[in-house]
C-alpha positions as CSV (number, residue, x, y, z in Angstrom):
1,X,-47.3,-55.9,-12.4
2,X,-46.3,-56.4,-16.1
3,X,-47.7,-52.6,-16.6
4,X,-46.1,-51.5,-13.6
5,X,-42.7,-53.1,-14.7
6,X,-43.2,-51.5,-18.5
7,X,-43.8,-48.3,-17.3
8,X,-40.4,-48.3,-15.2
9,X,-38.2,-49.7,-18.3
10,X,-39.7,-46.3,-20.4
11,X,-39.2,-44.0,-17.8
12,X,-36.5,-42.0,-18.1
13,X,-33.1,-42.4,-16.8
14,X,-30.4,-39.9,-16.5
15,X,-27.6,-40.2,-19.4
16,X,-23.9,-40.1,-18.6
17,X,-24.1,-36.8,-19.9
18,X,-26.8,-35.8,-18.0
19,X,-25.0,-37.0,-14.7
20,X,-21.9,-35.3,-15.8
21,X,-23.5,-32.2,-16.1
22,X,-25.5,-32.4,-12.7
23,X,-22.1,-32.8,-11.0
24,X,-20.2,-30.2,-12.5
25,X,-23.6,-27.7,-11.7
26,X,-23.3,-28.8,-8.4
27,X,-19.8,-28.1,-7.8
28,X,-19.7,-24.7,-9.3
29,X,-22.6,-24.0,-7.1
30,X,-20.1,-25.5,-4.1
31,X,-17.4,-23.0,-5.6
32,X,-19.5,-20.5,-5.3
33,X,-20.5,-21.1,-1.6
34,X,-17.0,-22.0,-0.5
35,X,-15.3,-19.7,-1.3
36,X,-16.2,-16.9,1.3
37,X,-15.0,-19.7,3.8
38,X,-12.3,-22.1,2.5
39,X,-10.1,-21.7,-1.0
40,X,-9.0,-25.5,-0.7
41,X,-12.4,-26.4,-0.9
42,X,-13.3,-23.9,-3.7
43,X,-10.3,-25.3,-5.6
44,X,-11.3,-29.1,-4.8
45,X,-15.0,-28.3,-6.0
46,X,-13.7,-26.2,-9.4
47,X,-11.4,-29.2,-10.2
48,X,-14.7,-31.5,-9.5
49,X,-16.5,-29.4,-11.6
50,X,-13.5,-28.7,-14.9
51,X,-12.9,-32.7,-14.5
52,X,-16.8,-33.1,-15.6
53,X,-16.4,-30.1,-18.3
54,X,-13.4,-31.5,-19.9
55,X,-15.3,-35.2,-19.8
56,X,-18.4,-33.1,-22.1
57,X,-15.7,-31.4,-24.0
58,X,-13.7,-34.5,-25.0
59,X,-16.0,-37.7,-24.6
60,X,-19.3,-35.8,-26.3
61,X,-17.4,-33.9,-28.5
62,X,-18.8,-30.6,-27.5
63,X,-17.9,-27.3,-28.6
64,X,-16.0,-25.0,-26.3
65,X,-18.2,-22.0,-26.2
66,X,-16.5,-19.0,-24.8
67,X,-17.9,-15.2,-24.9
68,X,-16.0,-12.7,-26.7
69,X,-14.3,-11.2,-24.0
70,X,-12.6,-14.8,-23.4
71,X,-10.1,-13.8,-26.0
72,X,-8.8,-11.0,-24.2
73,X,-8.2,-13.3,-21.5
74,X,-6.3,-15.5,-23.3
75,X,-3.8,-12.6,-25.3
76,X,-3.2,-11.5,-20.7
77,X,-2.5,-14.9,-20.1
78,X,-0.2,-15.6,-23.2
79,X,1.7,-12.2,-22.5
80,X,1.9,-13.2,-18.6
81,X,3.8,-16.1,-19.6
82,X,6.1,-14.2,-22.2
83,X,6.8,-11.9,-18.8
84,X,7.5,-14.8,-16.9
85,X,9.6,-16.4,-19.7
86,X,12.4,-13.1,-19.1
87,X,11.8,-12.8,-15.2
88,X,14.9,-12.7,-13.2
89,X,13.4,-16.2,-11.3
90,X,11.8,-18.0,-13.8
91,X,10.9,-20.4,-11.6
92,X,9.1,-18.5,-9.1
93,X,7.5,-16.5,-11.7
94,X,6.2,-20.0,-13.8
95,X,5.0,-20.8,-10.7
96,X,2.9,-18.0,-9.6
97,X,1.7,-18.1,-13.4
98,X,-0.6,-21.3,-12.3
99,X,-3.8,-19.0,-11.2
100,X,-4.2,-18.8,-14.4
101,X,-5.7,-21.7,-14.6
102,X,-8.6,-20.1,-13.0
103,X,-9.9,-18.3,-16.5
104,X,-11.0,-21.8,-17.6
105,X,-14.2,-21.0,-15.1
106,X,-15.2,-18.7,-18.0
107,X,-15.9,-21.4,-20.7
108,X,-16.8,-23.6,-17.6
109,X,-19.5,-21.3,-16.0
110,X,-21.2,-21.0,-19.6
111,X,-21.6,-24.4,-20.3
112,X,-22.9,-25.9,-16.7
113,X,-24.7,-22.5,-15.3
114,X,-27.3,-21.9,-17.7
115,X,-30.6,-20.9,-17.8
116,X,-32.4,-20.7,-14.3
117,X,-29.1,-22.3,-12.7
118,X,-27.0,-18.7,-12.2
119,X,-30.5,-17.5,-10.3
120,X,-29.7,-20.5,-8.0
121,X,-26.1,-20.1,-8.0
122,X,-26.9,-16.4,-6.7
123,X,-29.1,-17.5,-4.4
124,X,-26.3,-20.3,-2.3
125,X,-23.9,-17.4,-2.7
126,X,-25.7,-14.6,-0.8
127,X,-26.7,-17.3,1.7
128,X,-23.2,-18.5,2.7
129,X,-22.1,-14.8,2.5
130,X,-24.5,-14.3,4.9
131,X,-22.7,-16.9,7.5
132,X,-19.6,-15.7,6.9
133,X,-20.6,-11.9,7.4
134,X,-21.9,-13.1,10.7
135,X,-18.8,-14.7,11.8
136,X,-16.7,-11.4,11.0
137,X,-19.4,-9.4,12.9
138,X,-19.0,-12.0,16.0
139,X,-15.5,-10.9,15.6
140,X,-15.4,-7.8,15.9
141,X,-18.0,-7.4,18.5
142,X,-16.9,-10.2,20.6
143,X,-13.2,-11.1,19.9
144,X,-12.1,-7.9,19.9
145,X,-10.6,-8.0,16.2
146,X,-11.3,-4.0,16.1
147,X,-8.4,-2.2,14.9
148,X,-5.7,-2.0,12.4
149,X,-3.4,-5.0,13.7
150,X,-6.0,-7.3,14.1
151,X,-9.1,-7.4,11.5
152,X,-11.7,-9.2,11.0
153,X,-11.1,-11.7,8.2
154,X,-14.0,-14.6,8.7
155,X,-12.6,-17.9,8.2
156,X,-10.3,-16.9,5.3
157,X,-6.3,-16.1,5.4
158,X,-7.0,-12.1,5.3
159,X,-9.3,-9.1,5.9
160,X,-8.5,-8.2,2.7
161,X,-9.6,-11.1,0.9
162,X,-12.6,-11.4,3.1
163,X,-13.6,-7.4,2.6
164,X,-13.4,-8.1,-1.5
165,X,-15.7,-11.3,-1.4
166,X,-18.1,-9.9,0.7
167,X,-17.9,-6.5,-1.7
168,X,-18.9,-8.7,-4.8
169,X,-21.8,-9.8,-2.5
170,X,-23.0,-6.7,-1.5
171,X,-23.4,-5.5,-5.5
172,X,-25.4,-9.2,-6.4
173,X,-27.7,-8.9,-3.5
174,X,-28.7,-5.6,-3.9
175,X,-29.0,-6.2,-7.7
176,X,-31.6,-9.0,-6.8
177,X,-33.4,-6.9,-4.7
178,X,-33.7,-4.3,-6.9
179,X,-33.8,-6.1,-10.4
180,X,-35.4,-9.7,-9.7
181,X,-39.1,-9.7,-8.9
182,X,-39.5,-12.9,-7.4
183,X,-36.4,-13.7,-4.9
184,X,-35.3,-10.3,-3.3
185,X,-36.7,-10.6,0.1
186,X,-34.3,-12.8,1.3
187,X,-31.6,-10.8,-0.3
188,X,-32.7,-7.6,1.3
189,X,-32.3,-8.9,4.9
190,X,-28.8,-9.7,3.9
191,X,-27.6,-7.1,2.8
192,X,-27.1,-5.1,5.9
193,X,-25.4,-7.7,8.1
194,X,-22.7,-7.7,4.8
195,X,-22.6,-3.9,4.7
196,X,-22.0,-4.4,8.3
197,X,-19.2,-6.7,7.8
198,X,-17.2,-5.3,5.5
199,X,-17.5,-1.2,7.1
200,X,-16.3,-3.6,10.5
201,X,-13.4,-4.7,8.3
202,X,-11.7,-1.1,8.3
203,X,-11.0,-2.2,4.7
204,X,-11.2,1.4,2.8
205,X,-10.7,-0.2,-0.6
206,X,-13.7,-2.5,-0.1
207,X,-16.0,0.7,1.2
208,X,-15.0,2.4,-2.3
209,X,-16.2,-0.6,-4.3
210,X,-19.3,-0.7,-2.2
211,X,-20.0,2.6,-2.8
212,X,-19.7,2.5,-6.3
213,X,-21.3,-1.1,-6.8
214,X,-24.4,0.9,-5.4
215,X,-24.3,3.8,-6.8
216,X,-24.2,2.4,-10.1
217,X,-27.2,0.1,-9.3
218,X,-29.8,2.4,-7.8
219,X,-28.4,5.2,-11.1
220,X,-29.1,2.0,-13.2
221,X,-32.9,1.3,-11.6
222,X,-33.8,5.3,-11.2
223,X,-31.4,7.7,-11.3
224,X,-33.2,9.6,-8.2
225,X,-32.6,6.9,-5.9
226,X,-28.8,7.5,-5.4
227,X,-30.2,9.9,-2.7
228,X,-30.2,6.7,-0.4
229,X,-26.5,6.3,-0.8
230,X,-25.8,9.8,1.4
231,X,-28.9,8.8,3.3
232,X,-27.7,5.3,4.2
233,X,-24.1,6.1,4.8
234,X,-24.8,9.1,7.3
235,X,-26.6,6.6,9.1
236,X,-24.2,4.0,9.3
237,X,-21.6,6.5,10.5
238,X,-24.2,7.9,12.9
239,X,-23.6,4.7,14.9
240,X,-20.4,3.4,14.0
241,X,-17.8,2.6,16.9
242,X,-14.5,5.1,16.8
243,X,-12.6,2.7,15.0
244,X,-14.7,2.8,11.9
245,X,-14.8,6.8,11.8
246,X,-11.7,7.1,12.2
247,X,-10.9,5.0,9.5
248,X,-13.2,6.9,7.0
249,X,-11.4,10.6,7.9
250,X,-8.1,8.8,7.2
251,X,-9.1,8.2,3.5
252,X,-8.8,12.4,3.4
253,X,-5.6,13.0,5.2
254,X,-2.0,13.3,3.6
255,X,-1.0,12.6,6.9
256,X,-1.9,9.1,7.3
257,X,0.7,6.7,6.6
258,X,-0.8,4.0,4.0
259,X,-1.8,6.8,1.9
260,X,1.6,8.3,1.7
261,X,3.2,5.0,1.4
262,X,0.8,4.7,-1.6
263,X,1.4,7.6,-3.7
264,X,5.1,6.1,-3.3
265,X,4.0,3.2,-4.8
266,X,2.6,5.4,-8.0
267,X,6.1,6.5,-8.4
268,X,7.9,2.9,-7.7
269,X,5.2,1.4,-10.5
270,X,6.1,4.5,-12.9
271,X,10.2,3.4,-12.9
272,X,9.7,-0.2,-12.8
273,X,7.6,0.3,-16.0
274,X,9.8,2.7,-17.6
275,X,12.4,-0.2,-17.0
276,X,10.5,-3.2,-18.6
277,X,7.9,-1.4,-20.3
278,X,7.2,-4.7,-22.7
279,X,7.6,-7.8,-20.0
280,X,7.6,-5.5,-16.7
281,X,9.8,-7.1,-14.2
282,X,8.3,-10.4,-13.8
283,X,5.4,-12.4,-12.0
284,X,5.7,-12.3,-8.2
285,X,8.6,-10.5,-8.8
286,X,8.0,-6.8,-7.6
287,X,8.7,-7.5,-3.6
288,X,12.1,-9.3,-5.3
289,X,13.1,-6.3,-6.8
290,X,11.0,-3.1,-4.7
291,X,14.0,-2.5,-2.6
292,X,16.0,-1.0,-6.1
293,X,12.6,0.7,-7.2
294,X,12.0,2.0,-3.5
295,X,10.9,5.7,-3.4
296,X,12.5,7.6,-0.9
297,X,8.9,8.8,0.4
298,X,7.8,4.9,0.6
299,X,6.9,4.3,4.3
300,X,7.2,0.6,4.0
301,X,10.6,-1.0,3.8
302,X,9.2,-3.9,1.1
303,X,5.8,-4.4,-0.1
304,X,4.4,-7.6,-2.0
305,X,2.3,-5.4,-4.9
306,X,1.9,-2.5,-5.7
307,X,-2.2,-2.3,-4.5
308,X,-3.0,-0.6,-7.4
309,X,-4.8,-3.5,-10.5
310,X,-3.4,-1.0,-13.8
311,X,-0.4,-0.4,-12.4
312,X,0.7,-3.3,-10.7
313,X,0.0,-5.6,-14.0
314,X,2.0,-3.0,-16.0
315,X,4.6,-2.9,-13.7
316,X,4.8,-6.6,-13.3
317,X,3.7,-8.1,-16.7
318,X,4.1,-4.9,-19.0
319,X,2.5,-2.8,-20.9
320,X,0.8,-5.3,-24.1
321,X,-0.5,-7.2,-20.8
322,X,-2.4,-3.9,-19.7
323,X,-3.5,-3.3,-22.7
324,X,-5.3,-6.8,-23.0
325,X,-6.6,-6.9,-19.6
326,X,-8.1,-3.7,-20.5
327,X,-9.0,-5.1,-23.9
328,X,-11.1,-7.4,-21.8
329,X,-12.5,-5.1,-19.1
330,X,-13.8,-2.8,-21.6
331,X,-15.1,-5.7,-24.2
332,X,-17.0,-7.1,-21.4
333,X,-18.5,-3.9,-19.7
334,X,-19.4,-2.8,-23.4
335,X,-21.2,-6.7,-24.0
336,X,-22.8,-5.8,-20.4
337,X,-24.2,-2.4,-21.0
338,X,-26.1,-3.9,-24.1
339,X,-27.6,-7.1,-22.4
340,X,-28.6,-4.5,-19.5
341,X,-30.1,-2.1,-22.1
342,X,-32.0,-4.9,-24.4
343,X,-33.6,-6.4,-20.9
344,X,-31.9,-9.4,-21.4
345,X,-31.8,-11.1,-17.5
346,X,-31.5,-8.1,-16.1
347,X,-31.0,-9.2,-12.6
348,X,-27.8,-11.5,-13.4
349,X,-26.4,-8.7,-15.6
350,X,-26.6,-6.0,-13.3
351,X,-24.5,-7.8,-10.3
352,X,-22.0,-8.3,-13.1
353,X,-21.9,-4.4,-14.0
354,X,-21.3,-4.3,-10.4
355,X,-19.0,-6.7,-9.9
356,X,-16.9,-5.0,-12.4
357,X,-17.5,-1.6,-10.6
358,X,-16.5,-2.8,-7.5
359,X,-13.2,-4.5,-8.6
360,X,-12.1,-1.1,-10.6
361,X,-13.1,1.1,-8.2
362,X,-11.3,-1.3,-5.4
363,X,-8.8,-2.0,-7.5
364,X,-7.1,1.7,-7.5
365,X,-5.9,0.9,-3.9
366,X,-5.4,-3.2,-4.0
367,X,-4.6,-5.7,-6.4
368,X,-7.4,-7.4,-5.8
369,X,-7.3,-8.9,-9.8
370,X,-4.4,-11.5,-7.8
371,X,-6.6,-12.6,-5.0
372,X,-7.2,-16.1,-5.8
373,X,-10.3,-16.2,-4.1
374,X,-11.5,-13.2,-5.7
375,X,-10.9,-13.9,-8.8
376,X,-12.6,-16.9,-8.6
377,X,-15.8,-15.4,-7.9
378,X,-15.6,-12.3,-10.2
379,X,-15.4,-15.0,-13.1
380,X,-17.8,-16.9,-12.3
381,X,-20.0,-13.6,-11.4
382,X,-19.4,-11.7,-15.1
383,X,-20.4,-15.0,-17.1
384,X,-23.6,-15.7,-15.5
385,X,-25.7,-13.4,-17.6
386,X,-24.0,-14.7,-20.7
387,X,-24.9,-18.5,-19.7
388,X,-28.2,-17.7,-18.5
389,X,-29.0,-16.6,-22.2
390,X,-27.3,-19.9,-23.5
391,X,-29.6,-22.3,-21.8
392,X,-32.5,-20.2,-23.4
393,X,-31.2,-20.3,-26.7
394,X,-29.6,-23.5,-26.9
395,X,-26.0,-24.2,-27.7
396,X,-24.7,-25.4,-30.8
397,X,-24.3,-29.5,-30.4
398,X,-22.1,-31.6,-32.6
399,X,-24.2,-33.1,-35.3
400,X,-24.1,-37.0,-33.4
401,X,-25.2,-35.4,-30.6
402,X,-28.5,-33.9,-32.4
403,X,-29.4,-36.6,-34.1
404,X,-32.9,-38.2,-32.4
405,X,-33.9,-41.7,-33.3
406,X,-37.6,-42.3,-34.0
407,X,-39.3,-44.9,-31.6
408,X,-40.1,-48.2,-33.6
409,X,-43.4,-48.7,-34.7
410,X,-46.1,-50.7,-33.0
């Protein structure tokens, strides 16, 4: 008994630390599969999880590591503020300047998701993707939510934000199944009930991303498997319902309204940036002012953005913002590209190539960079490789911290 009671006093026990950490992994892994259902909970979970970050950072004395692409971030959001600070509303616009609290998941992803922890991260993502994929498709099948005025949107506020997850989610499961050797199976069955999902969401925005997202993985694995893509989406249309074809020929016609409409919204960004080319005209301030920017070809009387990522953060925060946020996309795809090329976790750095393929690509025909709940996920998705690579390497540790204390002798 004496033994039995020695051997459970040397065992060891979880530190403070340690439990901190556990708890901020686990709700960054709740963020993660939350956030295709619920954006309270998301944001519950990600203030669980900074809460336990900022107890490392300031009880432990940690470091805040952040990638170099982090810097970028920082120059948008201290020249979205600067707009802000000569918006006609300051108030609204200091308000609407609070999602930018979301960047801190870049420093907080790197510290908690490391090592074999963004695998598993990927892993609770596809899986409650999956759910929500199936709701949409019980939607639309059952529910009737099959045309333009009533979409399928899952069990968040709009099809578009539903689409855009879900087109994040195509591009990491179908980098698992093609780049990760031991956990693609289960990805592979996935992936067709969220193809599914998002062609059912008559979304034309998320199809581009999807596209691309592809394309660029199967170029990325062997260039002579982008054959599939025609292949695959022949098929699809083969046996798609009317409302989904005629969605697709509307994406070529200069008839169709929202493309007009649009190409209207080019020329509205153009003056409103050649009117505040440094600030722009404000945060959450272009349906404010759109009705003195309106072009006379514009088919809508007011819209809320400009669905269009360059131009409506030119338009809105000017141009020194545009040029930091693409400071940052093109510091981060460039960081990417050599991770992908050196074989470092190729898996978890190929759904971020995608990720940021699909939000470009997307991004020409919605500001999908402003979806709250997409934004959360395409940060946490484009920091994973960089943290997996930290928990290999180790992290620099304040010098306390490193110092081990010999057992006593006997």
């Amino acid at each position: 008994m004496a033994d039995a009671g020695a051997l459970a006093l040397d065992s060891p026990r979880p530190s403070a630390r340690d439990r901190l950490e556990t708890t901020a992994v686990l709700a960054l892994y709740g963020v993660a599969g939350t956030v295709v259902f619920s954006i309270a909970a998301a944001q519950i979970l990600l203030t669980i999880a900074a809460a336990c970050w900022l107890a490392l950072v300031l009880v432990y004395d940690e470091r805040i590591d952040a990638p170099r692409f982090f810097w970028p971030l920082l120059a948008y959001a201290a020249l979205t503020l600067a707009s802000a600070a000569f918006s006609p509303d300051r108030l609204a616009s200091f308000v609407d300047c609070k999602q930018l609290v979301l960047l801190a998941i870049v420093p907080i992803t790197y510290r908690v998701a490391t090592g074999s922890r963004g695998s598993t991260l990927m892993t609770v993502l596809v899986s409650c993707a999956a759910a929500a994929a199936a709701v949409g498709i019980v939607q639309f099948g059952i529910f009737e939510y099959d045309n333009l005025h009533r979409r399928i949107q899952g069990t968040l506020g709009h099809y578009m934000t539903y689409s855009g997850v879900l087109m994040l989610v195509i591009g990491s499961a179908l980098a698992r199944v093609l780049f990760d050797d031991r956990e693609r199976t289960w990805s592979a069955l996935v992936v067709p009930a969220l193809a599914v999902a998002v062609a059912e969401s008559l979304s034309r925005n998320a199809w581009v991303g999807v596209c691309v997202a592809a394309a660029l993985l199967l170029s990325l694995k062997d260039f002579r498997l982008l054959a599939i893509l025609p292949i695959a989406a022949a098929g699809l249309l083969a046996v798609a319902p009317g409302a989904i074809t005629s969605r697709v020929e509307s994406m070529f016609s200069r008839e169709d309204p929202t493309n007009r409409d649009r190409l209207a919204m080019l020329r509205e960004g153009e003056h409103m940036i050649a009117a505040h080319p440094l600030t722009g005209v404000g945060p959450n301030m272009v349906l404010r002012v759109y009705a003195e920017y309106r072009d006379p070809a514009a088919v809508e009387a007011v819209n809320p953005h400009l669905h269009n990522v360059p131009l409506q953060i030119a338009a809105e925060r000017g141009l020194p913002a545009l040029a930091a946020w693409i400071w940052f996309i093109v510091s981060l795809t460039i960081d990417l590209g050599r991770r992908f090329h050196a074989r470092r976790h190729r898996f978890l750095t190929a759904a971020a190539l995608a990720t940021v393929a699909a939000m470009l690509s997307a991004g020409m025909f919605e500001y999908n960079f402003g979806d709250s709940e997409f934004l959360m996920l395409f940060l946490i998705r484009i920091r994973l490789p960089f943290a997996a690579e930290a928990g290999e390497t180790g992290r620099a540790r304040p010098a306390a911290a490193a110092v081990r204390v010999p057992p006593p002798r006997r």
